[in-house]
C-alpha positions in Angstrom: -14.4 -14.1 -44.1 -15.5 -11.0 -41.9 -13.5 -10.7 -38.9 -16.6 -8.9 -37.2 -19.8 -10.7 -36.4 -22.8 -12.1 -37.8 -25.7 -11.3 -35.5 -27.8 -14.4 -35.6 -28.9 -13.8 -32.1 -30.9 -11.0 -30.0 -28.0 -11.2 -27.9 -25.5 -11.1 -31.2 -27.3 -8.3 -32.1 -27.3 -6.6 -28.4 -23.3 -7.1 -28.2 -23.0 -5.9 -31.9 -25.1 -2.4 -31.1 -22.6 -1.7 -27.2 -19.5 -2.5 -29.7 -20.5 0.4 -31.7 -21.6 2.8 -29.1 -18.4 1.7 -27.1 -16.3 2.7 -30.2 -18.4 6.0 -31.0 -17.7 7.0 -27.7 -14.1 6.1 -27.5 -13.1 7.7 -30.6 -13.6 11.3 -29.6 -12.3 10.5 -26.8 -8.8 9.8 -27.8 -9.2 12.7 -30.5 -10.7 15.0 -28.0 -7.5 14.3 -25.3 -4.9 13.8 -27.9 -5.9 18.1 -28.4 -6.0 18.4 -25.0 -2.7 16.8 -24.2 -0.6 19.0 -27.0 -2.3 21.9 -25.0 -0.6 20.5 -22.3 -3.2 18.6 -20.5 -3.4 14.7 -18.8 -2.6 11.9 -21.1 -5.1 10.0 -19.0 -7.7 10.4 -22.2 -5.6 9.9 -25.1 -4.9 6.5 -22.9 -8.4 5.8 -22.4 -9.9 6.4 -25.5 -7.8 3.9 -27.5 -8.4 1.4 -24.6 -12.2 2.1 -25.3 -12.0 2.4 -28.9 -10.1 -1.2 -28.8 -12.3 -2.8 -26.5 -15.7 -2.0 -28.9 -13.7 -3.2 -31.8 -12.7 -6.3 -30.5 -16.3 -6.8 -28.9 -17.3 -6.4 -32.4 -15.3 -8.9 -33.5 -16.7 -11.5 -30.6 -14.1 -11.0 -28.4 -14.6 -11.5 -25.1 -10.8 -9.6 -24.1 -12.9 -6.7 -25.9 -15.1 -6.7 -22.6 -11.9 -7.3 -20.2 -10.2 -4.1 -21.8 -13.3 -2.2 -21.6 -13.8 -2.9 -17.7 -10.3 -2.4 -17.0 -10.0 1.0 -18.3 -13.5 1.8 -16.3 -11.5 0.6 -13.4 -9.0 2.9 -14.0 -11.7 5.9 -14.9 -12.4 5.1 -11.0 -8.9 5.2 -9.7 -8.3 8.9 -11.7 -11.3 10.0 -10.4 -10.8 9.4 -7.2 -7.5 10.6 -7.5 -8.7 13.9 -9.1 -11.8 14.9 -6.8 -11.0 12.2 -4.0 -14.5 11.4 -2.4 -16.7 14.0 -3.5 -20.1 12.4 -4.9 -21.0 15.7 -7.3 -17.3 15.8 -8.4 -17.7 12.0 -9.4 -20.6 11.7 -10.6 -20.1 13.0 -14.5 -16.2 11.0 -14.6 -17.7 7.6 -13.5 -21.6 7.4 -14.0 -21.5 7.0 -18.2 -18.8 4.7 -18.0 -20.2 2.9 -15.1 -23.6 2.3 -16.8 -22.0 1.2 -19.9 -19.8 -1.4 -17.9 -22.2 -3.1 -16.3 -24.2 -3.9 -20.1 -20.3 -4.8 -20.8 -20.3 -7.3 -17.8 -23.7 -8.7 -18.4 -22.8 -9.3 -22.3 -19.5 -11.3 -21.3 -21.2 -14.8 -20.8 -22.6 -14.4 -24.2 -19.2 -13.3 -25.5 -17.1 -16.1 -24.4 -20.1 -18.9 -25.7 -19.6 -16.7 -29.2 -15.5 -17.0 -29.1 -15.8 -20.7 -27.9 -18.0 -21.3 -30.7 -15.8 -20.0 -33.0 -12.8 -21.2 -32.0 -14.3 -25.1 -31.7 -15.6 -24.8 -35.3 -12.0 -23.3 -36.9 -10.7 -26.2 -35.2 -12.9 -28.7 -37.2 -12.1 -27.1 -40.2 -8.4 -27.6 -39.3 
């Protein structure tokens, strides 16, 4: 048995197709800052691209903590940015507007998610 899902759905599918986008963007993300960090540089992307990375996986799987992970490090993206260019709209723009797009597909897929991981967990339990 796959630990991934089986898109049945259109909105199976849609989740399945963010998951992999989430984890293609998060991977060269933690690459990407794991480099910058030996150079010296902020942790704050090693950090945030295995949070992303994990979130797409486990959305992938029909998680719906895959979509809490992935909002909570966007909430974070907001703190460091804020943080690093405080209230400046051009200086925020590029750290928060990708992420921010992507969370709000994350938040309307949660609903589907949790019906998905209620599903399955109802049916393991009648195999049980």
């Amino acid at each position: 048995m796959s630990a991934f899902i089986k898109p049945q759905t259109p909105a199976a599918w849609a989740i399945l197709g963010l998951a992999v986008v989430i984890v293609l963007l998060g991977l060269p993300l933690a690459y990407m800052g794991a480099e910058l960090m030996f150079l010296g540089g902020s942790w704050y992307y090693v950090i945030i691209g295995i949070a992303v990375t994990a979130a797409g996986v486990l959305m992938a799987m029909g998680r719906a903590m895959g979509a809490i992970v992935y909002l909570a490090a966007v909430g974070v993206t907001w703190l460091w940015a804020f943080w690093e260019v405080g209230f400046d709209g051009w200086g925020l723009l590029p750290r928060v507007f990708g992420p921010t797009i992507l969370a709000i597909a994350v938040a309307l897929c949660l609903p589907a998610l949790r019906r998905m991981e209620n599903a399955h967990s109802t049916s393991v339990r009648e195999v049980a």
